[in-house]
C-alpha positions in Angstrom: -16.4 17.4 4.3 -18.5 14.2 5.7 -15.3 12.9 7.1 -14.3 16.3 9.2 -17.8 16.2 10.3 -18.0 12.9 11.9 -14.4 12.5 13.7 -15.4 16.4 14.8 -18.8 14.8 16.2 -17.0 12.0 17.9 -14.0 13.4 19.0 -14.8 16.9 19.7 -12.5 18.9 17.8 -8.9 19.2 17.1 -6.3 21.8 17.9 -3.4 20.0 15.4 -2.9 18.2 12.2 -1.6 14.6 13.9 -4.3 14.8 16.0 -6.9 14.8 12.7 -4.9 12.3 11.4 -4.9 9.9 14.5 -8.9 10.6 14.8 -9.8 9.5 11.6 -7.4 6.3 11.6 -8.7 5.3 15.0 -12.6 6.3 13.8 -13.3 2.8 12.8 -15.2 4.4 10.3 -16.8 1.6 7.4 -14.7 1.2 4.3 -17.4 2.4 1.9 -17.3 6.1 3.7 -13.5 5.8 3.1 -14.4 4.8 -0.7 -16.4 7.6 -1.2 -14.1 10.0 0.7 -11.3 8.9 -1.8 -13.3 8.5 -4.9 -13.5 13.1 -4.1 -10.1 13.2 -2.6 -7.3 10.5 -3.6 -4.9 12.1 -1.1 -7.9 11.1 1.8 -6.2 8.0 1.6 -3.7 8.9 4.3 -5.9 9.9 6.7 -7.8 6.4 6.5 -7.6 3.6 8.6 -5.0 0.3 8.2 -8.2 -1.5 7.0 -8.9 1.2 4.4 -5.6 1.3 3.1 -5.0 -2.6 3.0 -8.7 -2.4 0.9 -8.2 -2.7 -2.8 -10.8 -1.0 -3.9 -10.7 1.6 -2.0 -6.6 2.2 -2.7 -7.3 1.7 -6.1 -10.7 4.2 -6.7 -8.2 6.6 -4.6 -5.0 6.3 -7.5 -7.8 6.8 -10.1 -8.6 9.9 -8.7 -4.7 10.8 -7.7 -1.7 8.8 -8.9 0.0 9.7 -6.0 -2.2 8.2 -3.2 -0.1 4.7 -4.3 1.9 6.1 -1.2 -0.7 5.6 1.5 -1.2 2.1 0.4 -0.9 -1.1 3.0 2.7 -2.7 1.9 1.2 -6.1 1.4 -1.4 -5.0 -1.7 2.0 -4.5 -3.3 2.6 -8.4 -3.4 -0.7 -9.0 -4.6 -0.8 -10.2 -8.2 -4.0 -8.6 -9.1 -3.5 -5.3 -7.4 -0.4 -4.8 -9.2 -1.8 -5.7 -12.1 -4.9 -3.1 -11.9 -2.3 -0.2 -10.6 -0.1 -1.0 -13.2 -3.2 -0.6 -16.0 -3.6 3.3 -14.1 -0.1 4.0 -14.7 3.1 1.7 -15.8 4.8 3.6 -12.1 3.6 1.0 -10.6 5.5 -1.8 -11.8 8.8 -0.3 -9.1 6.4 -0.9 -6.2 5.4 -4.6 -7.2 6.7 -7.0 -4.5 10.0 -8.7 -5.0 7.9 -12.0 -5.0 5.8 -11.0 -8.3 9.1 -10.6 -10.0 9.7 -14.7 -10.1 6.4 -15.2 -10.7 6.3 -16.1 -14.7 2.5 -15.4 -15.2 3.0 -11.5 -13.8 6.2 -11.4 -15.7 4.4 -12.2 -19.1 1.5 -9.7 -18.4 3.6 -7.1 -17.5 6.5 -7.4 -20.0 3.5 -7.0 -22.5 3.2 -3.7 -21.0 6.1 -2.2 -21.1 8.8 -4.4 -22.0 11.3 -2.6 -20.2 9.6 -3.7 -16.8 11.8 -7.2 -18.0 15.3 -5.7 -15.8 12.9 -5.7 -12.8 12.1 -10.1 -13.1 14.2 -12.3 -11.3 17.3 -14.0 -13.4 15.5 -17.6 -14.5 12.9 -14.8 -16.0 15.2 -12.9 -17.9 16.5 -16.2 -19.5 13.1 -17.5 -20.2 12.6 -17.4 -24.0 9.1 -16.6 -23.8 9.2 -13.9 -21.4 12.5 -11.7 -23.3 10.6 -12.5 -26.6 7.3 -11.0 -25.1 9.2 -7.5 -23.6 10.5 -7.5 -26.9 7.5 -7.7 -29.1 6.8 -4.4 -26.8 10.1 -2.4 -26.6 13.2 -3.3 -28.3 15.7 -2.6 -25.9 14.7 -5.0 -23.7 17.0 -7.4 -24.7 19.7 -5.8 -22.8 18.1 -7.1 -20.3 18.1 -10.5 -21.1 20.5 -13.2 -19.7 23.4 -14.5 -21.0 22.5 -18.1 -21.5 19.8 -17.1 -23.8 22.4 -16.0 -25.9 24.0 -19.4 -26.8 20.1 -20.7 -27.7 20.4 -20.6 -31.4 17.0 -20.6 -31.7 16.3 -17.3 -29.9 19.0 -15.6 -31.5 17.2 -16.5 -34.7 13.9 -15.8 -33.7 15.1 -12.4 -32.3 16.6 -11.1 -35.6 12.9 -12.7 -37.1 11.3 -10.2 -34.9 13.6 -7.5 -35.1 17.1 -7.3 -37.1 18.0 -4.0 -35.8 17.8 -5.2 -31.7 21.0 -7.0 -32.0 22.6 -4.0 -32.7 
């Protein structure tokens, strides 16, 4: 492996595992080694640098290659809108590592609900009581509307236009 070979030239060696691991995060080594060592390995991802794993290309050619990597990820691509949004077209899992933020923010909301409707119990309360949003997650997945909140419930209007898209979800 590339990666071995170069923390082996600069460091010398290793005797033990945290040692590998501390070598290659304090390599310094360029982002586009760790994309290519990820694009082979998704799991390389732990061994990579802050930098690397705060990169969203690289954390993102790494889930492509192995769902799990999400794990190694820098906590801050989690808030960001379009990360999310990429991860959560790899695999819906995504959506319960989105940032508490992204949940009140209506544009994420939309797209996501679109998704998987079900992702509605995760938006913030002045979400689940927007018309357009419960009506969106339930275009995709019926149940959502237990997820909806109560004031929507005294709107005539979406009560109608519930049972317009789907008598049965008031059961």
């Amino acid at each position: 492996n590339m990666l071995v070979a170069e923390i082996m030239r600069r460091e010398g060696g290793f005797k033990r595992l945290d040692q590998v691991i501390r070598a290659f995060r304090a390599a310094r080594l360029p982002t586009s080694v760790w994309h290519l060592a990820v694009a082979r390995d998704g799991e390389a991802l732990q061994l990579a640098s802050e930098a690397a794993r705060a990169d969203r290309d690289v954390v993102l050619t790494a889930m492509r290659q192995n769902w799990n990597a999400f794990q190694w990820a820098a906590k801050r691509l989690w808030a960001d809108r379009a990360f999310v949004l990429e991860a959560v077209r790899l695999d819906l899992r995504a959506l319960t590592h989105a940032a508490e933020p992204l949940w009140a923010d209506r544009e994420f909301v939309l797209t996501v609900v679109q998704q998987d409707g079900a992702a509605l119990r995760f938006a913030a309360e002045p979400l689940r009581a927007d018309r357009a949003c419960v009506l969106a997650a339930l275009q995709q997945y019926g149940r959502a509307l237990e997820h909806a909140a109560e004031p929507l419930w005294a709107d005539r209007d979406f009560v109608l236009a519930v049972v317009e898209q789907d008598g049965a979800a008031l059961r």
